[in-house]
N, C-alpha and C positions, 0 to 999 in steps of 0.2 A: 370617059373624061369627066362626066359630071359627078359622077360614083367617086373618083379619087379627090375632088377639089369638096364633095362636102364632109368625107373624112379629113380632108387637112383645116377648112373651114373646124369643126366639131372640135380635130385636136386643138387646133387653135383657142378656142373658147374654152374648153377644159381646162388648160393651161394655165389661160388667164384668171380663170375661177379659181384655180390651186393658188396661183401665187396674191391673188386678193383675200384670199382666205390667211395666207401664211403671215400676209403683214399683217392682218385683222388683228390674227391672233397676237401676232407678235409686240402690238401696238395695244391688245388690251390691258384691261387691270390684273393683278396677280389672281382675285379670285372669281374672276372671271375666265381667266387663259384656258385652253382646253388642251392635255395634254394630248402629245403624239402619240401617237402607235409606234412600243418600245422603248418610247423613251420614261423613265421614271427614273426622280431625279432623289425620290427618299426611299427608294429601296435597302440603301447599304444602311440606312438610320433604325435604330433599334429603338423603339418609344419608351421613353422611362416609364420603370414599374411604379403603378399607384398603390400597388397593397405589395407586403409583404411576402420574401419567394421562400419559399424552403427547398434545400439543396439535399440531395437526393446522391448519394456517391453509389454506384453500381459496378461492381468489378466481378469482370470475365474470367475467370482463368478457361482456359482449352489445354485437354493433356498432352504433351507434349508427343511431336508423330514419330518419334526412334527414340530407343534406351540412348543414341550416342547424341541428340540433337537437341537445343534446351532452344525453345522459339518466348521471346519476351514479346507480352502482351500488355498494351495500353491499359493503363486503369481511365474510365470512359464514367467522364461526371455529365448525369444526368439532370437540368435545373427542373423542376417541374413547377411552374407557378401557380399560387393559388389562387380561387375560384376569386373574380370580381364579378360584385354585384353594384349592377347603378343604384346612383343616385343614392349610395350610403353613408354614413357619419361615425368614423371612427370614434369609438365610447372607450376612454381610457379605464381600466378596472378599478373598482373600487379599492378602497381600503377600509375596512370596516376596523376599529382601534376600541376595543372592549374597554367604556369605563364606569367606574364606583359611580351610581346618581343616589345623590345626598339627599333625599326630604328632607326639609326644616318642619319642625316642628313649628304647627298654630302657634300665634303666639295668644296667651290665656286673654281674654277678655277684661280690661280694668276694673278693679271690684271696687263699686261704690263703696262712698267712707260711711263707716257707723254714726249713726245719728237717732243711735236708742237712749242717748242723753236728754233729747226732745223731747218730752213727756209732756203728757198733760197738764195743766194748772187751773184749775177750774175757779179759783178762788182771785185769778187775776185775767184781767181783759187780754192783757197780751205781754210780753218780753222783749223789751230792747238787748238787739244783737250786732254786732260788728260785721267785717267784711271776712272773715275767715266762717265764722258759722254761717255767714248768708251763701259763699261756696260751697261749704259742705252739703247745704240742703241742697243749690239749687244741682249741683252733682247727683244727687239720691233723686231727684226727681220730684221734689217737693214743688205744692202750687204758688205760683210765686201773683199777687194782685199790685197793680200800677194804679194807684189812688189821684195820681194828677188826671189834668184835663186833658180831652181825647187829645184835642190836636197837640198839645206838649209830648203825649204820649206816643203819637204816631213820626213825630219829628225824632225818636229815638229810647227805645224801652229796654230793658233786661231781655235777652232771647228766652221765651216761652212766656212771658207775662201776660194777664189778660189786663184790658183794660175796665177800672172798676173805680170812674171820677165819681166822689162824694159830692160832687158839687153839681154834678149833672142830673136831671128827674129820675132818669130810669135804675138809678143805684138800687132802690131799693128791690127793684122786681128781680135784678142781676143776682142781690144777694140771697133774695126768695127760692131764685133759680138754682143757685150753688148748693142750698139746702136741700130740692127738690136732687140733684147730684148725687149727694153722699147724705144721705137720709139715715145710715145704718150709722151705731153708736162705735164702731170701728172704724167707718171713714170719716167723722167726725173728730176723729181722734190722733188723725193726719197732720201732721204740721203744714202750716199756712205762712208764708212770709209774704204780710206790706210795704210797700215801701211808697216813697213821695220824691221830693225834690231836696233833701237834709236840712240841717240846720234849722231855721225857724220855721219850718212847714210844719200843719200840722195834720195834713190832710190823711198820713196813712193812717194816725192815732185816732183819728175818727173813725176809719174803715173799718180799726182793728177791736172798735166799742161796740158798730155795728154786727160783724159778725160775733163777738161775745157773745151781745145780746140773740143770738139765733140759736146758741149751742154751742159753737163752734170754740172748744176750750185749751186750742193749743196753738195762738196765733203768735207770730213775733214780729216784731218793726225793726225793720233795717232803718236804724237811726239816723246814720251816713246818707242815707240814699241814693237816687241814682247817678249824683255825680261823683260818687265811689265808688262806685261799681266799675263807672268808667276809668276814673283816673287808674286802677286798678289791672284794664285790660279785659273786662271780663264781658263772655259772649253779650253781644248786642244787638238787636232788630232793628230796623225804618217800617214805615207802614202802619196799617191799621191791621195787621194780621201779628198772633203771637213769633 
């Protein structure tokens, strides 16, 4: 008697545990749910292919079992898909487009203008010159002396100019020094352009007596001056640097 009331007691509880379990389930989230046993509900679902299939066609023939008997045989297509590998990144092929590459040719270097017209004159202190010969030199590379006072001169000069005020003490050790420069009777013989402030100044005409008197016998004075230079366009500095 006790034997059959704790198996009915047991089924009892079994039961109840089956069907708390079925609503559990049935009450849970979708990917939470835990499928039945047998039951699968993506079996008939074929997962789409991620890479490419190649089709593969395979035909049977079987010889036929009597001279009087002709048995027709299926042609049986084969899909066989190919290998995926994770986690890869389809790379579209290149196209490689074979073309002409053009070098340009350097372009040649600007050739300074000739200024073998600038010769020596040893019989005069210096040469007034306009704004066309004062580019030409200062293109060639010729020394170009700023005869105002520093700070005029730093407030805006010829680009490369050195500063060389006749009106300041140490002119004369500068001029000393240029000589101590070009010592050889060839670099002496370099053309020199002074220049001032135009018009009634006459501070480069001094510089340019000064260096006369040292050797120096190929100086010329940009008459115009530096406010020609400017009106002009022509490179410019700030500073006390050339």
């Amino acid at each position: 008697m006790n034997r059959r009331r704790f198996l009915l007691e047991a089924a009892a509880l079994i039961g109840a545990a089956v069907v708390c379990a079925l609503v559990a389930n049935a009450l849970a989230a979708h990917e939470r749910k835990l499928a039945l046993v047998g039951y699968y509900p993506n079996a008939q679902k074929v997962p789409a292919q991620t890479t490419e299939t190649a089709a593969v066609t395979a035909t049977v023939v079987t010889p036929p079992a009597s001279a009087t008997t002709a048995t027709a045989v299926p042609t049986t297509t084969i899909v066989v898909p190919t290998a995926t590998v994770a986690n890869t990144t389809s790379v579209a092929p290149k196209t490689t487009t074979a073309s002409a590459t053009t070098t340009a040719a350097p372009a040649p270097p600007p050739k300074k203008p000739d200024v073998a017209r600038f010769v020596v004159h040893p019989d005069k202190a210096y040469v007034e010159i306009k704004y066309d010969d004062v580019k030409a030199l200062h293109d060639a590379g010729a020394l170009f002396l700023d005869a105002r006072r520093t700070s005029v001169y730093e407030q805006g000069h010829i680009a490369g100019a050195r500063p060389f005020s006749v009106w300041e003490s140490d002119v004369d050790d500068k001029v000393r020094k240029l000589f101590d420069e070009r010592g050889e009777p060839a670099q002496q013989a370099q053309p020199i352009v002074v220049y001032c402030s135009g018009g009634d100044c006459e501070d480069s005409h001094m510089l340019a007596q000064k260096l006369w008197g040292i050797q120096f016998n190929n100086v010329y004075v940009y008459k115009d001056g530096y406010p020609d230079w400017v009106a002009h366009r022509g490179a410019a500095h700030t500073g006390s640097n050339p």
